[in-house]
C-alpha positions in Angstrom: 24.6 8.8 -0.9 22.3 7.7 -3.6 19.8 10.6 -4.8 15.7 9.7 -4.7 12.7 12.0 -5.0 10.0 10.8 -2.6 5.8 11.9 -4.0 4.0 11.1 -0.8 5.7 10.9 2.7 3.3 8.5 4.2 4.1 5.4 6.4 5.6 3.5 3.9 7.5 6.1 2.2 8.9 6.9 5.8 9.7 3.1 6.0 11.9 3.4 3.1 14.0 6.6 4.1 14.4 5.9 7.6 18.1 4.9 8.1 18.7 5.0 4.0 21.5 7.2 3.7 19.8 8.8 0.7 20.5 12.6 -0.4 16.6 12.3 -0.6 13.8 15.1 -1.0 10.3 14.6 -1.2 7.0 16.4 -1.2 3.6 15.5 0.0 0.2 17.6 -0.3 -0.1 17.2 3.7 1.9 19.3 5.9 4.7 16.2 6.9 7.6 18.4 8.0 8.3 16.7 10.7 7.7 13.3 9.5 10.5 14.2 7.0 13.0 16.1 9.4 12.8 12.5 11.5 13.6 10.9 8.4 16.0 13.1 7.1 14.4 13.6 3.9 14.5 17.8 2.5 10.9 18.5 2.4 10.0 20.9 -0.7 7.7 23.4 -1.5 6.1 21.6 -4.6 6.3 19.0 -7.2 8.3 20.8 -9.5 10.9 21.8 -6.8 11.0 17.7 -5.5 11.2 16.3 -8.9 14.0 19.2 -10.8 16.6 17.4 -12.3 15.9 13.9 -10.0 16.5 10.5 -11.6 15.2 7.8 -9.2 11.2 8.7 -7.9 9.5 7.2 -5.4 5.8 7.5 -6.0 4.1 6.8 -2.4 0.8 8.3 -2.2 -2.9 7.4 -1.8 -4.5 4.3 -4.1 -6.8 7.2 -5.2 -4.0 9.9 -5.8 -1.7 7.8 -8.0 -2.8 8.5 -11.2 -3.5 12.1 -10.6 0.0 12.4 -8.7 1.7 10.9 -12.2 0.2 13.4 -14.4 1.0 16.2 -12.3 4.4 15.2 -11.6 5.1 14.8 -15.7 5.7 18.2 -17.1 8.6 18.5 -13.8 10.4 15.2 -15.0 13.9 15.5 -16.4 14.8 13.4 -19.3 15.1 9.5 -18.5 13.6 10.3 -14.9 13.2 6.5 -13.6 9.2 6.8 -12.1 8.8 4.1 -9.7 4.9 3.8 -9.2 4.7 2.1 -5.5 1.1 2.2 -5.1 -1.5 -0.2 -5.1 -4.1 0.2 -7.6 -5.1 -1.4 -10.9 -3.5 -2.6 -13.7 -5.1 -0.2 -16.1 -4.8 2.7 -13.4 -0.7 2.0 -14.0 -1.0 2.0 -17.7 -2.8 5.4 -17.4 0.2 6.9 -15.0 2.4 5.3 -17.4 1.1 7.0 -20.5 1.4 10.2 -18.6 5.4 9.7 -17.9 6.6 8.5 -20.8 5.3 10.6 -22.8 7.0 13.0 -20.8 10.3 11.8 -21.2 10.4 9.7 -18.0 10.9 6.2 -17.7 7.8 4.3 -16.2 8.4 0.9 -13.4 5.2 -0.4 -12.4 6.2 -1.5 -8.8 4.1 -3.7 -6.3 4.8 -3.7 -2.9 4.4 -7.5 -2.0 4.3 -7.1 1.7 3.7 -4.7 5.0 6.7 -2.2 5.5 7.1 -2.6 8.6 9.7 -4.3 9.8 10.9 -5.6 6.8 11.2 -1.7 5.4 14.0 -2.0 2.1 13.9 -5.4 2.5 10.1 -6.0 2.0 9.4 -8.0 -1.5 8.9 -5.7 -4.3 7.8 -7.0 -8.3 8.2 -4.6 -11.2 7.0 -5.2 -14.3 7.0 -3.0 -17.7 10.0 -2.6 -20.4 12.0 0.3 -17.9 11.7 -2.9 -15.3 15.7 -4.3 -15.4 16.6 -0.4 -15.4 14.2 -0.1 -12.7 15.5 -2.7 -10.7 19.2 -2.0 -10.6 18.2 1.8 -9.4 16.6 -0.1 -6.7 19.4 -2.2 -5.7 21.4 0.7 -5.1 19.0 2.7 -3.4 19.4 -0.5 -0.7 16.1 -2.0 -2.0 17.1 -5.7 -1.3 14.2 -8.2 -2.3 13.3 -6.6 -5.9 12.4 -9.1 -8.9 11.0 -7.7 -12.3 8.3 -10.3 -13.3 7.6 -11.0 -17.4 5.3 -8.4 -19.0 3.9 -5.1 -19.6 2.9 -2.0 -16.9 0.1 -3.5 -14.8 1.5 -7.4 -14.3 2.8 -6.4 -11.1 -0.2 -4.8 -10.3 -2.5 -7.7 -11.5 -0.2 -10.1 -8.9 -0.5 -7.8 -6.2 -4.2 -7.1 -7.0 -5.7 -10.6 -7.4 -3.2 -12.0 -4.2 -4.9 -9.3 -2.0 -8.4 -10.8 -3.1 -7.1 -13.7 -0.1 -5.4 -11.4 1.6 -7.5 -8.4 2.4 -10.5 -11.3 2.2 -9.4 -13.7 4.6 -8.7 -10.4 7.6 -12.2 -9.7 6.3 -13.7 -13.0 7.2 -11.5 -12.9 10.6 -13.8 -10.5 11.5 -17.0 -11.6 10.7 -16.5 -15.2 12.1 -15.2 -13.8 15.2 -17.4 -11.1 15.8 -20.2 -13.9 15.3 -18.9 -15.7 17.3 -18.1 -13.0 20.1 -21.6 -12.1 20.0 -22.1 -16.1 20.6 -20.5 -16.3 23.6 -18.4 -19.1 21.7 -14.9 -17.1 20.8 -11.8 -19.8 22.4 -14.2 -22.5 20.9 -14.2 -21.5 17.5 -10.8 -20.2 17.6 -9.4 -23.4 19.0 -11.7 -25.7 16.3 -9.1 -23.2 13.2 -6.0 -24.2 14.5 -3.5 -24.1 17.1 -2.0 -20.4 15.7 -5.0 -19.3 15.2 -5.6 -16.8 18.4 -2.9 -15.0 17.4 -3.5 -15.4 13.1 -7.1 -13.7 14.2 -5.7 -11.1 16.6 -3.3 -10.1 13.9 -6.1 -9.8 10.8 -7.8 -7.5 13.3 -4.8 -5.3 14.1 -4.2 -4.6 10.6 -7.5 -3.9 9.8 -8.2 -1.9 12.7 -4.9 0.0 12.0 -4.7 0.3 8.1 -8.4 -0.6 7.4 -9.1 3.0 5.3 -5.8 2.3 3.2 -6.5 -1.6 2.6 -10.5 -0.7 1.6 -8.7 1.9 -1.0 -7.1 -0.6 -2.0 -9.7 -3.5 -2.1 -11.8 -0.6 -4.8 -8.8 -1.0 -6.7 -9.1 -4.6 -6.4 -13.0 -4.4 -7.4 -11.9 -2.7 -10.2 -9.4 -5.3 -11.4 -11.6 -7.5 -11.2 -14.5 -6.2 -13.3 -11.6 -5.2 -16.3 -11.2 -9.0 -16.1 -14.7 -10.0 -16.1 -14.9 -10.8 -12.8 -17.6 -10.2 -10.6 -16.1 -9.0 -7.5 -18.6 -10.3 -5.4 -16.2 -11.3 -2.1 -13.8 -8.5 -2.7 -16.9 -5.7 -2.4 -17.7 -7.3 0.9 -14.0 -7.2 2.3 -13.5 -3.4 1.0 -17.0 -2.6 3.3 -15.5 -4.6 5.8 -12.2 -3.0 6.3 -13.6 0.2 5.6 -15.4 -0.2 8.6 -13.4 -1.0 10.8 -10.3 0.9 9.8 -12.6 4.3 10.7 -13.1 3.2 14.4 -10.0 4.5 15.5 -8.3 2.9 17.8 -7.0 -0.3 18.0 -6.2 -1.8 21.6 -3.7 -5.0 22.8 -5.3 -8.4 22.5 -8.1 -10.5 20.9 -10.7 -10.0 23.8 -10.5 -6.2 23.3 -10.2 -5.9 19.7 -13.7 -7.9 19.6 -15.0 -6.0 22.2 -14.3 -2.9 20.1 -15.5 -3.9 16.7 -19.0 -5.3 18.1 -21.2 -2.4 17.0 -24.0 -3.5 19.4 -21.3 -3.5 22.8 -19.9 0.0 21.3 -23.5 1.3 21.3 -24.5 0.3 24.4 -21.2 1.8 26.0 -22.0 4.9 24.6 
């Protein structure tokens, strides 16, 4: 069984390890035992007890937690530790991380996660860029990683793909919503779904359930995105909007089946009068 440190035990680190056959161990600030028993990941105490003596590391925490999660995992690292920073932030956020664990001994991958976990899990796309990248890759491969490609370039290329794609990404979910909850509050929802497309009833009513589901994890990520784009002289203008936008509707809650009730639920003016 192939040996990997998990830092952060959320859904897509769970995606990962479910069915692996890793000898894996992990840690994660938020009491996850038995997200990790289900898994069959060894849940530790600490940092220092998850990363002793481990070679491959799976970084899997919070957009905002990544770069404080690299430094505190650095003084634990032993020699040639392979760091595989998963999370989606910012270009210079990864160079910051990767200051932190090289100069620690460990061997930095900056790693971007190309698509949703789920189903796809091992086999979801995955880019790595930096000069530990081919290393990074083959570690990968035989921790059943299947789709993993190192692009040309420093730490923060795959994070500059992966943050400048989710500029349409994130922004077109965003727009879902706003043209539909127009036109919801219109009276005129088949009409203007029909006039997108013939796909599109079920393009919109899956924008909406992953902004409804994930919508607090993609706005972390759309800051990261804001932040991107303003290192590049960029105004953001469009991706502000979408990270308010998800934001918003990713702390509602729930998230029922089918279009009709997911715009029913996102109209604030319906959900006050209900109340």
């Amino acid at each position: 069984m192939v040996p990997v440190s998990l830092i952060g035990f959320g859904e897509a680190a769970q995606a990962f390890a479910s069915g692996a056959g890793w000898a894996a161990r992990g840690y994660d600030i938020a009491d996850r035992s038995a997200d990790f028993a289900q898994a069959g990941v060894t849940a530790m105490r600490d940092n220092a007890a998850a990363l002793a003596d481990a070679s491959l590391i799976l970084s899997l925490v919070t957009a905002g937690s990544a770069l404080a999660a690299a430094r505190d995992a650095a003084p634990h690292l032993a020699p040639g530790a392979m760091w595989c920073d998963m999370n989606s932030v910012s270009p210079a956020t990864k160079r910051a991380a990767a200051a932190a664990i090289d100069a620690a001994g460990g061997r930095y991958v900056d790693c971007a996660v190309m698509a949703p976990v789920h189903p796809k899990r091992r086999a979801v796309p995955i880019l790595l860029a930096g000069d530990h990248a081919p290393a990074g890759a083959e570690a990968l491969a035989a921790a059943g990683f299947t789709k993993v490609r190192v692009v040309a370039g420093p730490v923060g290329n795959a994070a500059a793909i992966k943050m400048v794609r989710s500029v349409m990404v994130k922004g077109i979910e965003a727009l879902t919503a706003e043209c539909l909850l127009a036109a919801h509050r219109a009276g005129v929802t088949a009409e203007v779904v029909a006039s997108l497309g013939p796909d599109w009833a079920a393009k919109a009513e899956y924008n909406l359930d992953r902004m409804l589901a994930h919508g607090t994890r993609r706005a972390d990520e759309m800051d990261e995105v804001v932040a991107t784009l303003t290192d590049l002289g960029v105004d953001p203008l469009m991706s502000r909007g979408t990270a308010r936008r998800q934001r918003e509707l990713g702390a509602i809650g729930t998230n029922p089946a089918g279009l009709t009730a997911k715009l029913a639920l996102i109209d604030p003016d319906k959900r006050q009068r209900a109340a």
